[in-house]
C-alpha positions, 0 to 999 in steps of 0.5 A: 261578171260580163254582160253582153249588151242583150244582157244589160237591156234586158236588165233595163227593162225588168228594172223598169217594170216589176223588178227592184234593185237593193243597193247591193247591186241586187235584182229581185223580182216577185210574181203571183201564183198566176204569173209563176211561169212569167216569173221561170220564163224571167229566170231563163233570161237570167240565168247567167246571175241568178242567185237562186232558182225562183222560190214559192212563199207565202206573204199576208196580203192586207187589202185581201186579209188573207195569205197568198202565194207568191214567186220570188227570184233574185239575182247575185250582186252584179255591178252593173245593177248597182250602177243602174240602181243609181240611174233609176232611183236618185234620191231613192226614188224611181225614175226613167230617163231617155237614156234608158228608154233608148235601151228598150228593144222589142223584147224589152217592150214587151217584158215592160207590158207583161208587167205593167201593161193591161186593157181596160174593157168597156161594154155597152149592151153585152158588146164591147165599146172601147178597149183602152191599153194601159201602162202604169209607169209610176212616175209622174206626169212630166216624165210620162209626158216624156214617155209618150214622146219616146213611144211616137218617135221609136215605135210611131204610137200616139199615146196619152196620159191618164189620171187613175187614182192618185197616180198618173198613166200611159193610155193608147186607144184601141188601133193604137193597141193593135199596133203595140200589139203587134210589135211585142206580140212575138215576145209575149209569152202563152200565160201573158196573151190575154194581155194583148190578144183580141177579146170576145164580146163577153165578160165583166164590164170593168169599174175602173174609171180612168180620166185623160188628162 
């Protein structure tokens, strides 16, 4: 099958972010019931090989201990995958390269951010405080360090890295946000805009405790 270069970025960037290659040369990609118009906006794109339309199932999900919904797509085997599957998994385990990074378009950026991306709200005295973005790329610290060189000499965003949990993640404060913001914004799409758009001063102060480090 043909890919256009359009094609085999946009490939890129959902294999960077939530989707997974089997080493068929496979792309599946799964979403929550809240995320389902996300998952048929994926499907539109991907059209062109999609194995099946987006199917709805039900999974256990062990932290809840309750059944929840989920939406799922997968993509016929394509060769190109199967090429990129062995970029980003050597040894059977994710990586991202330059090579790869220099790949991402503008729209690819904000697929990147519509699945990994989030903000982090601080109050203070029902106001906010500070709004930290943040990208949870799982890889480690060494080559989110080369990530963040990739965001300040393509995109002139001056990011830093986090320790959240047991793993490591890209942060930008708050103007640094805006600008990301404002560069993926035209791609983001209505049930993802609460990923970027600006916030009132109300809602839960969030509990999640992120270090730089």
């Amino acid at each position: 099958m043909r890919l256009s270069k359009q094609d085999r970025d946009l490939l890129i960037a959902m294999s960077i972010g939530d989707g997974h290659i089997n080493s068929y040369g496979q792309l599946s990609i799964n979403h929550c019931e809240k995320q389902e118009d996300y998952l048929r906006y994926k499907a539109n794109l991907l059209k062109k090989i999609l194995y099946s339309d987006v199917r709805r199932s039900k999974i256990y999900h062990k932290q809840c201990k309750k059944d929840i919904v989920q939406f799922h797509l997968s993509s016929r085997r394509v060769k190109f995958l199967k090429v990129l599957r062995k970029v980003l998994y050597p040894n059977n385990k994710k990586t991202i390269t330059r090579k790869l990074l220099n790949r991402v378009t503008e729209q690819g950026l904000a697929i990147w951010w519509m699945d990994d991306g989030n903000r982090n709200i601080q109050y203070r005295n029902g106001k906010i405080k500070y709004i930290m973005y943040r990208l949870y790329t799982c890889v480690t610290k060494e080559l989110n360090r080369m990530i963040l060189d990739w965001f300040k000499e393509k995109w002139d965003l001056n990011g830093y890295i986090c320790k959240h949990g047991n793993q490591f993640i890209i942060c930008f404060g708050s103007s640094e946000g805006k600008k990301l913001s404002n560069i993926i914004r035209p791609y983001i799409i209505d049930s993802m805009q609460y990923k970027i758009n600006p916030v009132e001063n109300s809602g839960e102060i969030s509990k999640c405790k992120i270090f730089p480090v």
